[in-house]
N, C-alpha and C positions, 0 to 999 in steps of 0.2 A: 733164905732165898739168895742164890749166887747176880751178880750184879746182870750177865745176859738173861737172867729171865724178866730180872727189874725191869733192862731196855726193852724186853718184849713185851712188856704188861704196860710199860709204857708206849710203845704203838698203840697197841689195839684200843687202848683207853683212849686215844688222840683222833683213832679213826672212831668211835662215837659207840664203838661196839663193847669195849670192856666187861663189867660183868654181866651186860644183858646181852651179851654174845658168844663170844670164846674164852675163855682162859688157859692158864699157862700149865698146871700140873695136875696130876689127879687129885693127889689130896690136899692141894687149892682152892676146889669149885667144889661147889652144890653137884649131888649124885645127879648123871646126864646121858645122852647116848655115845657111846663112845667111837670114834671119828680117825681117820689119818691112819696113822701109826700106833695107837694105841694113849699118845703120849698126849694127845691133847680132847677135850672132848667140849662137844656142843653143849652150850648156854641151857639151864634147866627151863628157863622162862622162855626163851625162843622156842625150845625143842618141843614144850607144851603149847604154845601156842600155834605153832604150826600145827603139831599130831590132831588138837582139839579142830581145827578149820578144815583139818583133810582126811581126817581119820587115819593116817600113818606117819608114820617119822620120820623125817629127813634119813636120804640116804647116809649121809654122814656130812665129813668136813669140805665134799668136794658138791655138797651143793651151794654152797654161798661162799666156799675158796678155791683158789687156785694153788694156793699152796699158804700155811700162817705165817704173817696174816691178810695177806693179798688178797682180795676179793675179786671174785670174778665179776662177770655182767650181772650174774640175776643177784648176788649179795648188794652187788655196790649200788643197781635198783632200787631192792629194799634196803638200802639204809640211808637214800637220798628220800623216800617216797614221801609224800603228803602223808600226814596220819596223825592218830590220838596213841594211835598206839601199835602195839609188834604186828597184831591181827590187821588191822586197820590199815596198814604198810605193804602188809602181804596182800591184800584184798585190791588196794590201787594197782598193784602189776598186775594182776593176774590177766589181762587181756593185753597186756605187751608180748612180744617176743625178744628177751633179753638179751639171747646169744644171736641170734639175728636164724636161725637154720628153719625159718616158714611155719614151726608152731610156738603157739601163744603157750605161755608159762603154764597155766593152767590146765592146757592141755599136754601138756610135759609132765606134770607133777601128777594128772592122773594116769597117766600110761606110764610112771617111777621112770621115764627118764629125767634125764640131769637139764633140766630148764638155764643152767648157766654154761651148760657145753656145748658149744656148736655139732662140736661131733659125735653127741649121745642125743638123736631126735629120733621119735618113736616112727612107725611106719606110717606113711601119711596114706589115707582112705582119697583116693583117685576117682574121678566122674568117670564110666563106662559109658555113658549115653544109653539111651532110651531104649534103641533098639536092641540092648543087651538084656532089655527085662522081655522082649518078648519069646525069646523060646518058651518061657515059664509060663509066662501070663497071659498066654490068648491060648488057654483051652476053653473052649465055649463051658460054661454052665459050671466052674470048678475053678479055675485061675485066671480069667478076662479081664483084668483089668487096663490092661496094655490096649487089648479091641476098644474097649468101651472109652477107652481114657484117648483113641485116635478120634471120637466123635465132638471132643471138645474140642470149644473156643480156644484155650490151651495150645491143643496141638496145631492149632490153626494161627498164629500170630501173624508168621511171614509163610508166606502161597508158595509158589514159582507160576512166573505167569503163564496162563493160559486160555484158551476160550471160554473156557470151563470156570477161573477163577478170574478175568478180570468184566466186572458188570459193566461198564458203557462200549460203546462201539468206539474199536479203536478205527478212527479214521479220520481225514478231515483236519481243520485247522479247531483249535478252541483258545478264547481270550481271557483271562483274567488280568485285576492288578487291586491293589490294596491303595482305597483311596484317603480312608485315614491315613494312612504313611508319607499320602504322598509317592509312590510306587507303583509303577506300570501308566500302561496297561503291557503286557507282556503277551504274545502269541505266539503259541505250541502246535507246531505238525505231527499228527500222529501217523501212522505207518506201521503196518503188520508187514514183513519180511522174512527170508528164507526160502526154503524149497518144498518145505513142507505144505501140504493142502488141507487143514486151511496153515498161512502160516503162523509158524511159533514164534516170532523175534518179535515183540513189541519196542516200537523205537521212538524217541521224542527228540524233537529237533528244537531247542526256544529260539525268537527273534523277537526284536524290538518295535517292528515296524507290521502294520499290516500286507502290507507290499513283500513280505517273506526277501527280501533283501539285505537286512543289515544282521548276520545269527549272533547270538549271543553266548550260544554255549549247543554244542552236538554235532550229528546223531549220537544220540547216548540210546541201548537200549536194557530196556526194563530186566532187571533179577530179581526181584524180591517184589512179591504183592503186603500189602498189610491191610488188614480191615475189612467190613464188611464181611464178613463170613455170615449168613443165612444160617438163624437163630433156629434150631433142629425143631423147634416145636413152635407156632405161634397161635393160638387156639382164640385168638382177637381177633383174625380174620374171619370167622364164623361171625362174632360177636358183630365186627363192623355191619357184614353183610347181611345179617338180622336185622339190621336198621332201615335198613333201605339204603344203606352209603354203596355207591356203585365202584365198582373193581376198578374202574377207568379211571379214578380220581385224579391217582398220580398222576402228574405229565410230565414225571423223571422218567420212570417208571411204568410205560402202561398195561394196561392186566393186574395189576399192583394198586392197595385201597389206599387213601390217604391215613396214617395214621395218628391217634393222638400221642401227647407226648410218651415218650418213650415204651411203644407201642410196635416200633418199627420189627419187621422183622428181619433186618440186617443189625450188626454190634457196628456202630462207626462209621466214619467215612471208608474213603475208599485210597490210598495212597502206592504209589510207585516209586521204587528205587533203585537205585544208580551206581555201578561199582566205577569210583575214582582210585587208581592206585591200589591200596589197600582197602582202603575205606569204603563205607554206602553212604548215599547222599538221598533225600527223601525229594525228586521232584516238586517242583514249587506249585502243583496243581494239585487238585482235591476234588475225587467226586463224592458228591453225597447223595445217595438215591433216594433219599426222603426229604423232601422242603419241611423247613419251617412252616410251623400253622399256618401264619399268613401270606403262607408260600413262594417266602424268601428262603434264598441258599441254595437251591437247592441244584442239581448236576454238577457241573465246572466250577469251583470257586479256587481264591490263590491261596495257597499251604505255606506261610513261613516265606513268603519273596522275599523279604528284608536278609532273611541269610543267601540268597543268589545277587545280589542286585541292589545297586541304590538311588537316589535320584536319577541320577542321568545313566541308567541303564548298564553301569560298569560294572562287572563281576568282582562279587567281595566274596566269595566263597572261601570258607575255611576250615581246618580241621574241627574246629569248635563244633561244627554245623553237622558234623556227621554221625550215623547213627550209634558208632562205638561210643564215642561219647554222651549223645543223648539219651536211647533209647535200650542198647544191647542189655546193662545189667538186669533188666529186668524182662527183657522178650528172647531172651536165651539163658541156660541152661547149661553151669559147669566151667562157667570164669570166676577165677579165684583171684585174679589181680591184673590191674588194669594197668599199664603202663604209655610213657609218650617215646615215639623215637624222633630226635630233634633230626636226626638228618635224612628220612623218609623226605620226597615229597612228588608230585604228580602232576598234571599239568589235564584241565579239564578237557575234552573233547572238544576239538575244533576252533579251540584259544588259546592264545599266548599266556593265560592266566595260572600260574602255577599255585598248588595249596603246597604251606610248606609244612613239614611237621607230619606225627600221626599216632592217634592210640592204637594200640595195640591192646586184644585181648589175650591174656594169658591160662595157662591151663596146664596140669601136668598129667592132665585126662583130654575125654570128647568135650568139644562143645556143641551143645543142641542149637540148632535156630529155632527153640522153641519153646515152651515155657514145659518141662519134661518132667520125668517120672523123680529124677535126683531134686528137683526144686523141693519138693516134698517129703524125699527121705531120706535127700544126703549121698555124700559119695558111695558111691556100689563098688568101692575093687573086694571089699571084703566081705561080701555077700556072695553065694549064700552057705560059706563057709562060719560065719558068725550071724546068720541071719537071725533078727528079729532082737539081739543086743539093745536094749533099751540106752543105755552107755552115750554119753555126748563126747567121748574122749576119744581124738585122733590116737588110731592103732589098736582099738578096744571097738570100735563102731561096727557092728554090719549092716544093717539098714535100719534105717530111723521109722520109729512106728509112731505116728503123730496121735495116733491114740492114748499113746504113753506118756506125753507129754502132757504138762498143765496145761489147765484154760491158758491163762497170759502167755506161755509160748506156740501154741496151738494159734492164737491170733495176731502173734506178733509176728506167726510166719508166712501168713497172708497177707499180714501188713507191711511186711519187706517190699510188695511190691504194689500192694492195693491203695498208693499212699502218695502225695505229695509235699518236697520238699526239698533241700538239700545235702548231701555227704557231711559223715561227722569229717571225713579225710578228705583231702586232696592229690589229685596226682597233674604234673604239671604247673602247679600253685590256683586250680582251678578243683572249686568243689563238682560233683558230678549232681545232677539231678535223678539219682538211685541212689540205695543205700552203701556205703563204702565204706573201710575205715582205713587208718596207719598202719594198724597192727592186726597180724594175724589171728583169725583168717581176715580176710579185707570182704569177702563178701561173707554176707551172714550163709548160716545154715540152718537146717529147721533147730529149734534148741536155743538159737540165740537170741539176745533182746534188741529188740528195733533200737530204741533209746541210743543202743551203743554205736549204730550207723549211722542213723540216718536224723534230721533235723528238720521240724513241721515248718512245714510253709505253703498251707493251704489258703483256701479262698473262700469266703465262706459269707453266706445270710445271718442277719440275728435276728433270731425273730423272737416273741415279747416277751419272754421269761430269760432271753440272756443265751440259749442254748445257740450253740452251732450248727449251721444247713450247709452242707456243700452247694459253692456256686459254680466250681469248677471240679471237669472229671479226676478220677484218681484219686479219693478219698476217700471210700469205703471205710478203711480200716480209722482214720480220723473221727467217723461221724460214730461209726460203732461202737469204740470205747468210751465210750460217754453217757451210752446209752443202759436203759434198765436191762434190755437183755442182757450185756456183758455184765452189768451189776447187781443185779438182783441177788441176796446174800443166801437163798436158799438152793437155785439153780442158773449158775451162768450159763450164757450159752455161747458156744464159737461158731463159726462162718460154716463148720461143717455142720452142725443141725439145720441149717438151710441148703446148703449146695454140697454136690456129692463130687470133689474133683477127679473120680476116675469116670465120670461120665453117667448120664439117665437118658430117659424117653425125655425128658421132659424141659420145660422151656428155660434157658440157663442154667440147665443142670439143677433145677431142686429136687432134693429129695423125695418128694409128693408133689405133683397135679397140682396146681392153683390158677388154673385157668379153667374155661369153659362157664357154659351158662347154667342156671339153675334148673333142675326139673321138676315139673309138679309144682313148684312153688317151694320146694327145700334149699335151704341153706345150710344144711347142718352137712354132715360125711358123707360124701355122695361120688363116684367116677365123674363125674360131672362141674362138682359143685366149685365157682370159682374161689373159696378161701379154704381149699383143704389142709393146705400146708397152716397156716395160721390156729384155724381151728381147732390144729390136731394137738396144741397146745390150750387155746386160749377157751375152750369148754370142756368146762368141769375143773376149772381153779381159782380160787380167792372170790375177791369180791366180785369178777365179771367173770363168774357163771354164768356160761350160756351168752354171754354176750353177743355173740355171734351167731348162734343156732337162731331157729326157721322163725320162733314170735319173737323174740328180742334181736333180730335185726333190725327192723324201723324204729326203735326207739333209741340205737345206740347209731343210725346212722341220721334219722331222719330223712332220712332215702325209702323210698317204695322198692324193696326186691326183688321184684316185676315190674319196674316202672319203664313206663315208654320211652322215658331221654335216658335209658340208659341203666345199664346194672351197677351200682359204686360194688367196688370191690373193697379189701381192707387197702390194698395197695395205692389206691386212687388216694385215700386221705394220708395214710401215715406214710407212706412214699411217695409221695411227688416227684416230677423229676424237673427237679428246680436245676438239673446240670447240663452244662454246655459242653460237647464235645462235636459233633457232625455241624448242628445244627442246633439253634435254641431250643433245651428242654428236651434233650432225648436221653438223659440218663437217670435212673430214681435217686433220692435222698435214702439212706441205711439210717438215718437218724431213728427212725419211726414215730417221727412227734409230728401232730397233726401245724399246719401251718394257718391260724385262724386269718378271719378278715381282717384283722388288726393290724398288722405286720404291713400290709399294702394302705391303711388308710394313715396310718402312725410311719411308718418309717421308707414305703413306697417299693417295700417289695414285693415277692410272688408271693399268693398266699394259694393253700393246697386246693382250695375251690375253682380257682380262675384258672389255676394253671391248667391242671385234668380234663375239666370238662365246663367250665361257666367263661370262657374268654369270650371279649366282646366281639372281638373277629369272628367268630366260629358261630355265633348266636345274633340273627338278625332280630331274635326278640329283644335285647336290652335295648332295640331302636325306643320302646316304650318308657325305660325308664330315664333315659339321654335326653331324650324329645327331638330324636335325630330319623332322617330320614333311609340312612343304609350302615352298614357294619358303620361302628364306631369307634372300635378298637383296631388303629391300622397298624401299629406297628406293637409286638407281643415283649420286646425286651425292654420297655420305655412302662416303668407302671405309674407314672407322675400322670399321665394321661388322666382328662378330671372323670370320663369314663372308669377308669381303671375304679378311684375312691369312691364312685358314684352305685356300682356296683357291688363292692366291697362293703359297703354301708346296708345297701341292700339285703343280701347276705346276713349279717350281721342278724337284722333286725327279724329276719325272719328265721333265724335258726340261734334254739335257746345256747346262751353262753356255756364255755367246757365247764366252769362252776357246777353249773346246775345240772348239766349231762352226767358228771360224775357223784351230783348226789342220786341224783335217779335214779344211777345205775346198781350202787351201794343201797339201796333202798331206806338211804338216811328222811327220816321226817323234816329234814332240813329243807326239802324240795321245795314242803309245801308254802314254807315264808319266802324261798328263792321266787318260786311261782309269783306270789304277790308282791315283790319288790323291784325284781330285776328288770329294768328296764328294755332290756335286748328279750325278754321274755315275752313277746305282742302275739297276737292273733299272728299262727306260721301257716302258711297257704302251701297245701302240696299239689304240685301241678297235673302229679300220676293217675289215670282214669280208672285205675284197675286196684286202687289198694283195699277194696272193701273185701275183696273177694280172697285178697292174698293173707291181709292181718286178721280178717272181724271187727276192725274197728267201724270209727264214723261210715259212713255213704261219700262217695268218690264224688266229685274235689269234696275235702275236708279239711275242716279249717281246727288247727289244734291252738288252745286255750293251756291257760294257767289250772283251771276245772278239769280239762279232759287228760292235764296229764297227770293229776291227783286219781282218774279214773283207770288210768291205765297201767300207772304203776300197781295201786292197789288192787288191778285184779289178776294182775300176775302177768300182766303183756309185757 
């Protein structure tokens, strides 16, 4: 060996890479793939470890050099990486972008470009926007899915305002102010404008004073509606008006029932926004067309005044505040990276208050104002010339078939947006509240892992076994992963075996009917029957056979399925809607674990019984068990209330414990010693006038025993 090979064997050794990297001569090294010029050839242990994690071999010496023994970016990546080892080294980059040219290594190395050369990046699959899928897809009865996918909440995020989409009457002064903060009161002039009849300009003018004298920011006029969009099917209003609850309820809304929790037929409030500069800004006013049960919140309330406004009424408005940074990642469709321009800035309508700064959404396609067809299958330039490419690799992609994907990515991609928390990245030195990263891509695509974006930071109930209740909206995907359905080791199920995101008949888009009343007295598969979708699963498997069907529903609800105060549906117990977003309690729980009494007497929160349908508010009968003389539950978000535990107890005692419900249900003999021991197991009183006629059991009122339930299990009830 001549002395310049020694000093080159002695770099490479020095740079860490020696003989688990390059060597100097052929018949030097271990047999390898051969690299450069012939003269030098990759590491047999790198080159296997690589081929084994990718299934092909380094293109040669010019993926981890620039020339021997110089390394380029993605070499000199993997040989600073965290690792146990050569695999372990290559697997920490793989979501970086080394050479800096917009794809991630990984996506480089499967499309064989050179992950360490800026100037070998494979073709990058661009967002076409929405309306590029419909020449194809709105043939009725053949390729609709573009029509039907227009009928969703989805396509509805942001409106443009109109008669038609915005629900209160624009006109008039209205007041809010946030009195926890210390904030307001604040009053808004609204004003319809234009030439048009009627007109189109929605304009708000805020002031400090009632005397409309001192303004604080406007005329701004409205671009962008959000929320409330009229839920396509609501099959509860039947339900309501079977009761005798009169259409007039609302007094947001009249003609409109009052409804229970999360029953509403609008999704959300009702919000306005505001183009400043570049940017939208979400007006600091909020309607919500459904009160709270005890018919707080409800029209005009204040949205966020703390970002317009502070004590003394001075505008603090700032980039922070506006929707590109709050909101856009995930109510549009086709931003690939989010950016700040420090020398943007704007100056609000009719003050001297300038915002400085501004994000910037980026894109080297459309971007949707709307939650669109690429959120789901990815960028479209290369469709439908590679359509239906199962492939997650930039330049190899046609459109993404979410079908093809596993469970865990299939729910990870609904949980990119169905989710609360922080960015794994920042831009700005500010985390975004959607998911985001450093490295490319920065926004997820279907394919990729939440994990790698995005960071939990939910809200949550604990109720008695330790599990997780969303308290606050935007958690779907938090509550769901946790739950048997995604776990269950023989059938997982994703967000799509419930809801269908190109659109249904049916009430947020599920895939089956689960509304409406019973007919005949049937429970089981019916056009009608309120638990079809449930059902269509939960009879005729494992131990709760039938559980649901038309005789074992009262044993598995302890509800009459004719009963007069009301039909429980499955959704009333294992969904709650223990979440806040309009108004208290208008969102469900995806958890699907029932919420018992305990949880409110033990730790003082909602338990799944008070919240649906037994609140003290709503029921002038608990005046009996209070020894009060009118509603005694006044306020529904406060459950320390001695009402609230007073009730709860109640509950308890007269509805046997989940123990013993699920030995019954199992038809364990365990029942029959649960029966005679368990003390929450008393004499249960059912109020319903009609159950002899529905189950065959007792004579209506009937009072169920420790005996009667030894009698009904064993006879097959």
């Amino acid at each position: 060996m001549n002395s310049r090979i020694a000093l080159l064997l002695s770099v490479v050794m020095a740079l860490g890479l020696g003989s688990s990297a390059w060597a100097a001569t052929e018949d030097s090294k271990p047999e390898g793939t051969v690299c450069g010029d012939g003269n030098q050839r990759l590491d047999g242990d790198w080159n296997t470890d690589f081929t084994a994690l990718y299934g092909t071999p380094p293109a040669g010496c010019s993926t981890c050099h620039d020339g021997i023994p110089a390394l380029n970016p993605y070499g000199d990546d993997a040989d600073n990486a965290s690792g146990a080892n050569r695999t372990a080294k290559l697997q920490a980059i793989e979501g970086d972008d080394s050479d800096g040219d917009g794809v991630s290594n990984i996506d480089e190395i499967n499309a064989e470009t050179n992950p360490g050369d800026p100037g070998d990046a494979p073709a990058v699959a661009t967002h076409l926007g929405s309306a590029a899928c419909a020449g194809c897809h709105s043939v009725a009865g053949v390729r609709d899915q573009y029509t039907t996918w227009q009928t969703t909440l989805h396509s509805m995020i942001y409106r443009d305002p109109s008669p038609s989409t915005i629900l209160p009457t624009w006109a008039g002064v209205v007041s809010v102010e946030d009195t926890a903060a210390g904030l307001g009161p604040i009053w808004v002039q609204l004003t319809q404008e234009g030439p048009a009849s009627p007109a189109q300009d929605f304009v708000a003018t805020i002031y400090s004073d009632a005397g409309l004298t001192q303004m604080v920011a406007g005329p701004m006029t409205v671009v962008r509606v959000n929320g409330a969009a009229h839920i396509a099917e609501n099959a509860n209003d039947d339900d309501f008006l079977s009761r005798g609850i009169a259409e007039d309820d609302n007094p947001i809304l009249p003609g409109t029932p009052q409804y229970y929790p999360g029953e509403s037929p609008y999704l959300g409030p009702q919000l306005y926004q505001v183009a400043i500069g570049d940017q939208h800004y979400v007006l600091p006013i909020q309607f919500n067309p459904i009160p709270d049960l005890d018919g707080e919140n409800g029209g005009w309330v204040a949205y966020e005044l703390g970002d317009w406004i502070d004590a003394g009424d001075n505008l603090v408005l700032e980039a922070l505040d506006s929707d590109e940074f709050n909101c856009a990642g995930c109510h549009m469709t086709g931003i690939e990276e989010v950016s700040f321009n420090a020398a943007a800035s704007a100056f609000v309508p009719g003050t001297a208050h300038e915002i400085s700064g501004a994000y910037d959404l980026v894109s080297s396609g459309v971007i949707d104002e709307f939650v669109g067809c690429e959120a789901c299958h990815g960028p479209a330039s290369e469709h439908p010339s590679l359509a239906f490419t199962p492939g997650l690799a930039s330049g190899e992609r046609g459109v993404i078939r979410p079908d093809l994907l596993t469970v865990d990515q299939r729910v990870d991609m609904c949980g990119a947006c169905h989710s609360r928390g922080t960015s794994q990245g920042m831009v700005n030195s500010q985390t975004l509240p959607y998911p985001y990263r450093d490295a490319a891509p920065h926004r997820p695509i279907p394919g990729d892992v939440w994990g790698d974006f995005f960071v939990d930071g939910g809200e949550w109930w604990i109720d008695e076994t330790g599990l997780r209740v969303a308290a606050a909206d935007n958690q779907q995907y938090q509550e769901f992963i946790e739950t048997n359905h995604f776990n269950f080791q023989f059938h997982r199920l994703t967000c799509g075996d419930c809801h269908d995101s190109h659109g249904t008949d049916n009430e947020h888009d599920l895939i089956t009917d689960n509304e409406g009343d019973p007919v005949d007295g049937a429970r089981g598969l019916g056009s009608a029957n309120p638990n079809n979708l449930c059902i269509s699963c939960h009879a005729g498997h494992g131990p709760f056979d039938n559980a649901l069907a038309d005789i074992n529903f009262e044993r598995h609800t302890w509800h009459d399925p004719l009963g007069t105060h009301g039909n429980p549906d499955c959704t009333n117990c294992h969904m709650p809607a223990t979440v806040t977003s309009a108004v208290e309690y208008d969102i469900h729980s995806h958890s699907f674990h029932v919420l018992l009494p305990e949880v409110t007497i033990n730790d003082q929160d909602p338990n799944s019984c008070m919240i649906m349908c037994h609140t003290g508010s709503r029921h002038t009968s608990w005046d009996s068990v209070n020894s009060s003389s009118g509603p005694v539950n006044t306020d529904i978000t406060d459950w320390t209330e001695p009402v609230d535990v007073t009730i709860s107890e109640w509950l308890r005692a007269v509805t046997p414990s989940s123990a013993a419900v699920t030995f019954h249900l199992i038809g364990s003999p365990e029942y029959v010693a649960v029966g005679a021991s368990d003390p929450d197991w008393v004499a249960a009183l059912d109020h319903n006038a009609d159950t002899e006629a529905t189950t065959g059991t007792d004579a209506s009122p009937f009072v169920i025993d420790a005996a009667d339930i030894v009698t009904f299990v064993e006879a097959g009830r």
